[in-house]
VEXDREN-2710 file (C-alpha; in Angstrom, 1 decimal):
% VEXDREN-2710
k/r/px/py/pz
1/UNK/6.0/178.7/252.4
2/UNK/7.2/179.4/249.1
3/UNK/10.5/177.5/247.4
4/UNK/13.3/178.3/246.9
5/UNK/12.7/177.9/242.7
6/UNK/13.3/180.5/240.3
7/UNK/11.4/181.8/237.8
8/UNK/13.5/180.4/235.2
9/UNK/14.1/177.3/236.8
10/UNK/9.9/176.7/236.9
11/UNK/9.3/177.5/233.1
12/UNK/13.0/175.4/231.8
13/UNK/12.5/172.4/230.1
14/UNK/15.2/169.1/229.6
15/UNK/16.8/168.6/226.8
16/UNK/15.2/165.0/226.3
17/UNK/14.2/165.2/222.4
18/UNK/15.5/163.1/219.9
19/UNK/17.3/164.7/216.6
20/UNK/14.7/165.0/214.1
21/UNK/12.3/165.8/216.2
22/UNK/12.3/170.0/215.6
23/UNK/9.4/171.6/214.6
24/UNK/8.1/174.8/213.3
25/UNK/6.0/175.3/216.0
26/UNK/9.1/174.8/218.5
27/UNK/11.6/177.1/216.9
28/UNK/8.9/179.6/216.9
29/UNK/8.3/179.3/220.7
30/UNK/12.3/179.9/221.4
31/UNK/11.9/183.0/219.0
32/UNK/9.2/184.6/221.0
33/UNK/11.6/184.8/224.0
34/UNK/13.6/187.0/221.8
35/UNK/13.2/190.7/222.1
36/UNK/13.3/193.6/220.1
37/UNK/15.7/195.3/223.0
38/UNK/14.6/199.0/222.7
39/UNK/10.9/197.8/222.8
40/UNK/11.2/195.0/224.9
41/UNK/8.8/192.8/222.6
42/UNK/9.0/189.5/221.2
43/UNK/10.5/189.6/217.7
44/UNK/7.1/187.1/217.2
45/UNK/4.9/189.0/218.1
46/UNK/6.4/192.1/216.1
47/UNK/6.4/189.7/212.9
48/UNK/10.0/190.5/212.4
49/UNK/10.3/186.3/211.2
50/UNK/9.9/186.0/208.1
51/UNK/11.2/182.4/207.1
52/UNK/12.2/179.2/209.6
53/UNK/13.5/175.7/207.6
54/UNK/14.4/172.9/209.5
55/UNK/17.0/170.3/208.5
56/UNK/16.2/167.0/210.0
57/UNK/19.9/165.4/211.0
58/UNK/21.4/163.8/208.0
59/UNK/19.6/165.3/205.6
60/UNK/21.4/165.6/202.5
61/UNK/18.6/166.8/200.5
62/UNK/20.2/170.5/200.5
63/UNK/23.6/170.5/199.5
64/UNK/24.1/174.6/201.3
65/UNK/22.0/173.1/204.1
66/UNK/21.9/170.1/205.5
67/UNK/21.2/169.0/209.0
68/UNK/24.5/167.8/211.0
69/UNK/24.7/164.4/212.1
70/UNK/24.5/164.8/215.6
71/UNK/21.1/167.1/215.2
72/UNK/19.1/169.1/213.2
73/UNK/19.8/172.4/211.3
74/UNK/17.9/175.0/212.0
75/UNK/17.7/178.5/209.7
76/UNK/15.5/181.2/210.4
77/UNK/15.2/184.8/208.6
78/UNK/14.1/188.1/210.0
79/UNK/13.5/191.6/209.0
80/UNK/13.6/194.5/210.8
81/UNK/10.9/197.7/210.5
82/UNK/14.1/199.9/208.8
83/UNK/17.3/198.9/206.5
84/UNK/19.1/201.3/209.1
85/UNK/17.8/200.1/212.8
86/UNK/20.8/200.2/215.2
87/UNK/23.3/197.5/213.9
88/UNK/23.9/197.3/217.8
89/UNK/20.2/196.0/218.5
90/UNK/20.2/193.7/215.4
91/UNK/23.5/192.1/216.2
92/UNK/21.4/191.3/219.6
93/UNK/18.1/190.0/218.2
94/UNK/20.3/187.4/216.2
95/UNK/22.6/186.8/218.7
96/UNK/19.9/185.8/221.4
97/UNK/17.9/184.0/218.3
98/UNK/20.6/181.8/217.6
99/UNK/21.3/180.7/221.2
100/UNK/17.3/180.0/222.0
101/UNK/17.2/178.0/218.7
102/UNK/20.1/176.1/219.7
103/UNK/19.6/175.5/223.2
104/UNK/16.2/173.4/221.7
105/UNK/16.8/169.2/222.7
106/UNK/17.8/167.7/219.2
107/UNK/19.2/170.9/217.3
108/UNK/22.8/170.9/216.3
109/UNK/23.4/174.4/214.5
110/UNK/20.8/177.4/213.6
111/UNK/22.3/179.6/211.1
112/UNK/20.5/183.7/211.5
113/UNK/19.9/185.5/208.6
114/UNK/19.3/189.0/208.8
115/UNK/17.6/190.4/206.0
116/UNK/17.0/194.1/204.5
117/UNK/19.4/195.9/206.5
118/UNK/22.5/197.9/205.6
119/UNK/24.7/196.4/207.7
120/UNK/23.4/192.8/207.1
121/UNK/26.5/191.0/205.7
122/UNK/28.6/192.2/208.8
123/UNK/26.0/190.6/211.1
124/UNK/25.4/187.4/209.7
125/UNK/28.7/186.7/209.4
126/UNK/30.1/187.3/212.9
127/UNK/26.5/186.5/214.5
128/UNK/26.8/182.4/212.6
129/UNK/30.8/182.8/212.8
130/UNK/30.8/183.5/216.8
131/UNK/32.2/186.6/216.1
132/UNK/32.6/189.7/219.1
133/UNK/30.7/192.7/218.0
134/UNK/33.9/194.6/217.7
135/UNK/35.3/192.3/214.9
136/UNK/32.8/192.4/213.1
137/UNK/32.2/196.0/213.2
138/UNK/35.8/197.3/214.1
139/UNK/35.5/200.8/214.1
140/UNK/32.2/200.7/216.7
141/UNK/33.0/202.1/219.8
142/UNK/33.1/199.0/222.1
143/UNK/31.5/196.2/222.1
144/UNK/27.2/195.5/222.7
145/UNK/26.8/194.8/226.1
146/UNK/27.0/197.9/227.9
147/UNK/23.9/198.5/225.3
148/UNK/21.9/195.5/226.5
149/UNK/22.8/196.8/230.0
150/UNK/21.2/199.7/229.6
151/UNK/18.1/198.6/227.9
152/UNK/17.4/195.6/230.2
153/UNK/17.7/198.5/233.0
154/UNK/14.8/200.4/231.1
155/UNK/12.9/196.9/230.6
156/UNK/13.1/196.0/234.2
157/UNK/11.6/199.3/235.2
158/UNK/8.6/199.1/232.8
159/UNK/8.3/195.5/233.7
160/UNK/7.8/196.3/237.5
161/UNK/5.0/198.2/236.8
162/UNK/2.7/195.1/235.7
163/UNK/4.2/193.0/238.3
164/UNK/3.3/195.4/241.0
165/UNK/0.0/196.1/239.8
166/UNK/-0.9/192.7/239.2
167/UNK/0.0/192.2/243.2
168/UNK/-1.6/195.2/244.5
169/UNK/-4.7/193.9/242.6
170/UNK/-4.3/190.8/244.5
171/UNK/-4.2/192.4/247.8
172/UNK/-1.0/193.4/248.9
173/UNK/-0.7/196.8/250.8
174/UNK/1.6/199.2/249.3
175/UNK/4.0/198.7/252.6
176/UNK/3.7/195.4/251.9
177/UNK/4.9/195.3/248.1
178/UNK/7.6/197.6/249.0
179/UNK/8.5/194.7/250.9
180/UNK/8.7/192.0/248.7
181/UNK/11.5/189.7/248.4
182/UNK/12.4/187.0/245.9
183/UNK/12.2/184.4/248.7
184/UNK/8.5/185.8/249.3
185/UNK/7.4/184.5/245.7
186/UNK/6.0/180.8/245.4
187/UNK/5.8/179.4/242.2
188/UNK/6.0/175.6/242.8
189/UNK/3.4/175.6/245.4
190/UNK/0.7/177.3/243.5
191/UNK/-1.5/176.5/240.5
192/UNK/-0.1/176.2/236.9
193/UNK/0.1/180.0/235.4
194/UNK/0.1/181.8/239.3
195/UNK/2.3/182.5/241.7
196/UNK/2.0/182.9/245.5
197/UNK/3.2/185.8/247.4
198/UNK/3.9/184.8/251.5
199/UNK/3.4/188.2/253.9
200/UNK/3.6/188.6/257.2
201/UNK/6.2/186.5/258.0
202/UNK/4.9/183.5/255.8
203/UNK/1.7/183.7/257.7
204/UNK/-0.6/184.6/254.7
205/UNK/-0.2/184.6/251.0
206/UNK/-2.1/186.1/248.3
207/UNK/-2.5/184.5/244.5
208/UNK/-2.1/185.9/241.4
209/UNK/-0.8/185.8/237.7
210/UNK/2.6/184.8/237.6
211/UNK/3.5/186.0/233.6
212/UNK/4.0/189.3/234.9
213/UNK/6.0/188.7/237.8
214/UNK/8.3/186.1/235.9
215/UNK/8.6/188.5/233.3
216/UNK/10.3/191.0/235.8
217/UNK/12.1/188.2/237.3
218/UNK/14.1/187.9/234.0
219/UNK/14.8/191.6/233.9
220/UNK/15.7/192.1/237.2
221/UNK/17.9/189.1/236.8
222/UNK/20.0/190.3/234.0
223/UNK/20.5/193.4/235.9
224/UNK/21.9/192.5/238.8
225/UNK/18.9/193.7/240.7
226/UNK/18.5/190.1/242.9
227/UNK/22.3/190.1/243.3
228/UNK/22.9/193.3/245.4
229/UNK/23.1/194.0/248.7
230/UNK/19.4/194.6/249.2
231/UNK/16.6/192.1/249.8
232/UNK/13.5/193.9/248.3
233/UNK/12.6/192.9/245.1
234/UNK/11.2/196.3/243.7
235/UNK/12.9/199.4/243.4
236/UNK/13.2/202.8/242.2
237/UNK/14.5/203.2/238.6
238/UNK/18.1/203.7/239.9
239/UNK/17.7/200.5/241.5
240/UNK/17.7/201.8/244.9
241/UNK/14.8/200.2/247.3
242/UNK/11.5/202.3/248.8
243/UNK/9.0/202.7/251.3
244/UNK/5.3/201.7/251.3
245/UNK/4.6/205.9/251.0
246/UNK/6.8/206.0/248.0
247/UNK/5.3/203.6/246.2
248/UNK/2.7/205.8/244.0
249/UNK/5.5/207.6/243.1
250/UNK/7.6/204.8/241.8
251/UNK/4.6/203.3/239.9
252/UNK/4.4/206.6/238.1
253/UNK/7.7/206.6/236.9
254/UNK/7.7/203.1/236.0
255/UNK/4.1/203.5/233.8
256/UNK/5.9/206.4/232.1
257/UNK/9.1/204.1/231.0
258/UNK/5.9/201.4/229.4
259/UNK/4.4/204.4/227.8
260/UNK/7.8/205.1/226.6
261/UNK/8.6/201.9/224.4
262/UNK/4.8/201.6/223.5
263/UNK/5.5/205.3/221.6
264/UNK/8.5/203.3/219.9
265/UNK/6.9/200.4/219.3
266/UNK/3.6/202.2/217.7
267/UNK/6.1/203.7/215.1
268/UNK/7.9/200.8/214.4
269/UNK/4.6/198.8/213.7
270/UNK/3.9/201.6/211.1
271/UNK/7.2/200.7/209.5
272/UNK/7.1/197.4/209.7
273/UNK/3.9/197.8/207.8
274/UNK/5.1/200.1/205.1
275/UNK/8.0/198.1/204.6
276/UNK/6.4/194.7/203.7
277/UNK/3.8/196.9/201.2
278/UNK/3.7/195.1/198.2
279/UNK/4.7/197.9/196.3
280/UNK/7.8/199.1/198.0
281/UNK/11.2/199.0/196.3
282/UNK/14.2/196.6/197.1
283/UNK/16.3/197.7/200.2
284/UNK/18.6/194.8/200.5
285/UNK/22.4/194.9/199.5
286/UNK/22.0/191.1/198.9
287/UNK/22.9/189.8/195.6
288/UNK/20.0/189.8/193.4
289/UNK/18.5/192.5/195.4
290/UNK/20.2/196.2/194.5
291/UNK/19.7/199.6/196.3
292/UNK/20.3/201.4/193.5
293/UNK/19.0/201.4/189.8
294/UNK/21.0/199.4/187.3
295/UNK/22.6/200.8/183.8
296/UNK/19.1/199.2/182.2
297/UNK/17.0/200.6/184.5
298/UNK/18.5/204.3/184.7
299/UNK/18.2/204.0/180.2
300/UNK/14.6/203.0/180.4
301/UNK/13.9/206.2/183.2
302/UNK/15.9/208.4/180.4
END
């Protein structure tokens, strides 16, 4: 019979390291749990991180940044495909990077840094200042959070449609996947990397990958999905349960919300591509970096 373990609680770790001990190869590993919100991809694997330093604790080798005493400092950089994606989703990808980075054992403090965007000042400081959304950008209509709401709700749905697929490819009938509920799902009693599904009453279980059905987990998690009054653990897009005859339909609707953000992510690969050319101009408002041509550089055009 399965336990009663969540998804999170079988892939969290304990926050055993020593200070010091960060590396790379860590930091990077939080970041990949970060996603690009309207694509739901890891800002990894979208190579939107461009630069991670580590400051060991007590390190005073860099007098702007040096690692606290009671941990490291971490400081990681990221572009986005556009200077003018949605402040609203890059105030979230540096929010969310900033908490993973910190909740690694040993780290103290990661300062974000937001790069190449036109609204980058505002969201470093109030992202490494623990600023709300609305101070930093006062005249925005509310805060971020009924944003995220809506895009984890979009996430969840085209989530559901590898998880189901990866179950009804592992032998469950489509009565029986309509059926599903989170105390069905074994993931401490089956092999590293799978997860057991009991039916009939806990009498049989079939075995398959669990990446895609943790994956949903998360989603369906942050959207109050596992929270509501009904036990099945798949639904409709409007959240609403269904029966073993509806569920063709569902899966329909659910592939269409993956081909969806794949559309969005295909043109923001395109971007992201054009944008680190080697040739293209300077978009940054940093210092150093100006958006528009200097007194020497408008002679020289005369």
């Amino acid at each position: 019979m399965p336990s009663e373990h969540s998804a999170s609680d079988h892939s969290s770790s304990t926050n055993t390291e020593p200070a010091g001990a960060t590396t790379p190869a860590a930091v990077r590993e939080r970041l990949d749990r970060v996603t690009d919100p309207e694509l739901d991809t890891s800002i990894v694997e979208l190579d939107y991180v461009e630069e991670i330093q580590i400051h060991p604790a007590g390190d005073e080798g860099n007098a702007d940044r040096t690692g606290d005493a009671d941990g490291d400092e971490v400081f990681v950089a990221f572009t986005l495909p556009t200077a003018w994606c949605s402040p609203a989703f890059a105030w979230m990808m540096a929010g969310d990077a900033r908490r993973e980075v910190e909740s690694l054992p040993g780290v103290a403090r990661a300062a974000i840094e937001l790069r190449d965007h036109m609204h980058e000042r505002e969201i470093n400081r109030g992202i490494n200042e623990g600023l709300p959304f609305e101070d930093a950008f006062p005249d925005a209509d509310g805060g971020v959070e009924s944003v995220r709401l809506e895009l984890d709700r979009k996430a969840r749905t085209a989530r559901q449609h590898d998880a189901t697929g990866a179950l009804l490819e592992a032998g469950l009938t489509r009565e029986q996947l309509a059926g599903v509920t989170r105390s069905d799902l074994d993931f401490e009693g089956a092999p590293e990397g799978r997860v057991r599904v009991w039916v009939r009453e806990g009498a049989v279980a079939v075995e398959t990958d669990a990446d895609p059905v943790e994956r949903y987990l998360r989603k369906a998690e942050a959207t109050g999905v596992l929270d509501d009054e009904h036990p099945e653990l798949f639904r409709t897009p409007e959240e609403e349960p269904f029966d073993g005859d509806e569920v063709e339909l569902v899966r329909q609707r659910t592939r269409l919300a993956g081909v969806n953000m794949g559309g969005q992510g295909t043109v923001c690969d395109a971007l992201n591509d054009a944008r680190h050319a080697e040739d293209r101009p300077p978009l940054s408002t940093r210092e150093g970096a100006p958006v528009t041509p200097g007194e020497d550089d408008r002679a020289d055009a005369d």
